[in-house]
N, C-alpha and C positions, 0 to 999 in steps of 0.2 A: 191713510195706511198707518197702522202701526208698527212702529219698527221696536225691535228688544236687542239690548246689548249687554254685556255682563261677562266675567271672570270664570273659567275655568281652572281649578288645579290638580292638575295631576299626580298624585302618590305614589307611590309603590315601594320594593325593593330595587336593587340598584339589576340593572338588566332584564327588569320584567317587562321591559317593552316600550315605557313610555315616550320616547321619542321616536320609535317606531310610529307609532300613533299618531302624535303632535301631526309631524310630515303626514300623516295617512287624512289626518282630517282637513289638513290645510291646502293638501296638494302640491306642495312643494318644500325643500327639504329647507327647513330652519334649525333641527338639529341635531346635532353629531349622532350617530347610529357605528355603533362599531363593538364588537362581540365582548370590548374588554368593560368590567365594569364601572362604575360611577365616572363615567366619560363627559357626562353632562354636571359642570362646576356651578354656573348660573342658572335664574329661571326664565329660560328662554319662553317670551310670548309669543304663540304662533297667530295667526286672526284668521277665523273660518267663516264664510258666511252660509247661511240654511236659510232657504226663504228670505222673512223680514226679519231676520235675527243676524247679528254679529257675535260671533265666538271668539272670546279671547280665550286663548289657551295659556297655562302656566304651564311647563313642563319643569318640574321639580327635580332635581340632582337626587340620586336613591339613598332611601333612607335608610341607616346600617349605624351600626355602633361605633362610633366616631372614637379615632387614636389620637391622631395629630389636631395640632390646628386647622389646619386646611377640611381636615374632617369632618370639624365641629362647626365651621365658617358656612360647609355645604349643608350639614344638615339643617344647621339653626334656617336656613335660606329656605329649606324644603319646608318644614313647619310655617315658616313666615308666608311663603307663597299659599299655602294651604289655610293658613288664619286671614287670608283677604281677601279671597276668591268668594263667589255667589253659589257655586257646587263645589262637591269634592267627588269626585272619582280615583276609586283605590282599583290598582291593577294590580291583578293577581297573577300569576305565571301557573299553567293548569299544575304542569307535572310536579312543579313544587309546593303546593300546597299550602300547608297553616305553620307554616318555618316559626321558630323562634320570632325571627325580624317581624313575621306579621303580626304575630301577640302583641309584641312591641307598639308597631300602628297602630292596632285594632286599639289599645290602651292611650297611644294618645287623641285617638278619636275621639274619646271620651269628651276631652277636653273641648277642641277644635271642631270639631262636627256638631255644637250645640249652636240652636237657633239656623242652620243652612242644611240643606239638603245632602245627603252622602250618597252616591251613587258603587255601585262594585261591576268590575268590568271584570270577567276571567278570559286570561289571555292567554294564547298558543291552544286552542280548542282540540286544532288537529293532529295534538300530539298526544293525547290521551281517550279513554273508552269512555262514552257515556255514561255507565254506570258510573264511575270515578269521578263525573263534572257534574253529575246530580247530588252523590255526597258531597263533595266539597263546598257544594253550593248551598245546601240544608245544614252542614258545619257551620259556616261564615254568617249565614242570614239568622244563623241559632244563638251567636256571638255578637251580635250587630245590628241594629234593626237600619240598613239599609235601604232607602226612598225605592230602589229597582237595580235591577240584577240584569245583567249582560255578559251573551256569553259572544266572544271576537276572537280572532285573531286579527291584529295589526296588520301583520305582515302581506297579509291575504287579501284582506280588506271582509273577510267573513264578520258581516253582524255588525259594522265601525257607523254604514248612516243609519242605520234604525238608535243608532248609539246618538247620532249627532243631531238626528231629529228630535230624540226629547232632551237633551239638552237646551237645543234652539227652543220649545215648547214651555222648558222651565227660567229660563232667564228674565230677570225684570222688565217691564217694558221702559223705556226711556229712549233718546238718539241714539246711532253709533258711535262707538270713540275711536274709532278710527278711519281713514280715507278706505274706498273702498278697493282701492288696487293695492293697499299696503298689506304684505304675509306676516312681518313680525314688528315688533317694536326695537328689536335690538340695535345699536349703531352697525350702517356697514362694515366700521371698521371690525367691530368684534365678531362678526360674521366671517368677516374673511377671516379674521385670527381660528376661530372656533376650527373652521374648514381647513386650513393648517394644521391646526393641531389633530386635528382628525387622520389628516393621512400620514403623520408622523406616529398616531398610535396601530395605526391598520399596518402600515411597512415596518416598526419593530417591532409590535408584538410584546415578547416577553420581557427583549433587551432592555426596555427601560421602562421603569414603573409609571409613577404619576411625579415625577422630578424633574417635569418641564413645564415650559407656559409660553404660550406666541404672544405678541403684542406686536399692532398693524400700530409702528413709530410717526407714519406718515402716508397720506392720498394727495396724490396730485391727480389733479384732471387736467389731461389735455384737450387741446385745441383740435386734434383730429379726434374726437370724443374716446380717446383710450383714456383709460387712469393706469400711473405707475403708483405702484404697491409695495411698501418696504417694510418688513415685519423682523420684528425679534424674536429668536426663539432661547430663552433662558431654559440652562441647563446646573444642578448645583455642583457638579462633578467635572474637572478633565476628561476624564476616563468616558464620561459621555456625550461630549464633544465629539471624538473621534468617530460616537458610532453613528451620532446622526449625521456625518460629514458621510464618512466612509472611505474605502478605499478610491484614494483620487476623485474624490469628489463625488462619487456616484450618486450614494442613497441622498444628500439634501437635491443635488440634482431633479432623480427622479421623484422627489418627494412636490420640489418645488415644481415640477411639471403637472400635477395632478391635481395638486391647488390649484394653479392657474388655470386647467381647462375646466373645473367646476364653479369655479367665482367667474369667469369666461361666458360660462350658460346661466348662470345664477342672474350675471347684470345684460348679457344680451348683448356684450359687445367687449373689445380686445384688451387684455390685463398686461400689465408687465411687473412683474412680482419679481423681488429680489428677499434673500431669505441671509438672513447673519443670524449666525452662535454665537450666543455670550454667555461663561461661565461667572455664576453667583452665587457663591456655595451658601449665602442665606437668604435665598430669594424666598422662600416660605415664610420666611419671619417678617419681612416686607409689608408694611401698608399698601405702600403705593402698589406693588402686584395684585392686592386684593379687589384692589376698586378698581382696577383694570378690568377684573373678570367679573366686575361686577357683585362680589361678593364682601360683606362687612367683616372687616381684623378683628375688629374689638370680638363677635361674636364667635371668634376662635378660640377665647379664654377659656381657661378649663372653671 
């Protein structure tokens, strides 16, 4: 038999869908999905298999014009994922079209997309006319010479295995590189941190920007197969402290509640999660924050 394994990386703008996806190919959720954008900080690999193929997926933090450090720390990570991978797959969001940011891609494809194959995924199909997904499509492939064209939505699963099958079709042949029951490469730990952070961005919403970060301090496994679970959540502010606490405890409460029953179903068996605020009003300037998330400081330099 021969078997094929090889790097997937995922592009796009920041909310066009990609980790929508990643979860759609792998079947299980490895990463954060949540309406607010650039949610995804690291490049989480999800691992699909198709036939005799193993799919590693890179799902890329979205690519956007970087302010801060932290900005620049995501993007440089999104390019770096996409300079190592064996395909590249750029998601397109239908209703949004050939935006500023995707010139921007399209321009560093130029670069990145020499000698490996580029694939175009357009995504959210069912939010737009036909006519409109056949332009955009004759636009892009006018601008790009594109290996093949897919039109999907993630969400739906419209169009995602005809997507994964020539994927699996185009990867190297060689072993797997990974066990075959393994979904991601990421540590548990950052998994559960990710998953915390997730439902801290979904229950505030606007209240607090991107001026937080979980860090899983410690796993203990016990002897009745539970693991207790102790996470940081740095905040740089007092002020928002208070909101992720809430009144009388409430919101980290039910925060920590939601965490725990989806890392709960994630490992298959009973978490005990405990959750502390700690204010560090220069926790962005931090090394050690960075390689937490898996992300390089240095490539936060302007």
């Amino acid at each position: 038999m021969t078997t094929r394994a090889g790097f997937v990386a995922l592009i796009g703008e920041p909310n066009a869908g990609k980790s929508t996806l990643t979860n759609r190919m792998v079947g299980a959720k490895v990463s954060i999905v949540t309406h607010k954008v650039q949610t995804t900080r690291t490049r989480i690999r999800g691992v699909a298999l198709e036939g005799d193929a193993q799919i590693v997926f890179v799902d890329t933090p979205g690519l956007f014009r970087p302010r801060r450090r932290l900005d620049r720390a995501m993007v440089a990570a999104a390019w770096g994922g996409a300079a190592d991978a064996d395909i590249i797959v750029l998601l397109i969001e239908a209703q949004r079209g050939v935006t500023d940011g995707v010139e921007r891609i399209l321009e560093g494809l130029e670069d990145i997309g020499k000698g490996r194959k580029v694939a175009l995924a357009i995504n959210k199909i069912d939010r737009v006319k036909s006519d409109v997904l056949l332009s955009l499509t004759k636009d892009l492939n006018d601008r790009y010479p594109f290996a093949e064209t897919f039109m999907i939505s993630a969400e739906k699963g419209f169009g995602v295995d005809d997507l994964r099958r020539w994927l699996a079709d185009q990867l190297p042949e060689g072993p797997w590189l990974y066990p075959e029951d393994q979904l991601a490469d990421l540590p548990m730990r950052m998994i559960a941190a990710e998953m915390t952070r997730e439902k801290l961005t979904l229950r505030l919403h606007q209240e607090l920007p991107y001026q937080l970060t979980v860090e899983t301090e410690s796993w203990e496994e016990r002897k009745d197969g539970s693991a207790r679970v102790d996470q940081i959540i740095y905040v740089a502010r007092d002020g928002h402290k208070g909101i992720i606490l809430g009144s009388k405890g409430e919101t980290i409460k039910a925060i920590s509640q939601a965490a725990r029953a989806e890392l709960e179903e994630f490992l298959g068996r009973k978490v005990h999660l405990f959750l502390q605020v700690k204010v560090r009003p220069n926790w962005l300037e931090e090394a050690e924050r960075y390689s937490e998330m898996g992300l390089d400081f240095k490539d936060g330099n302007t």
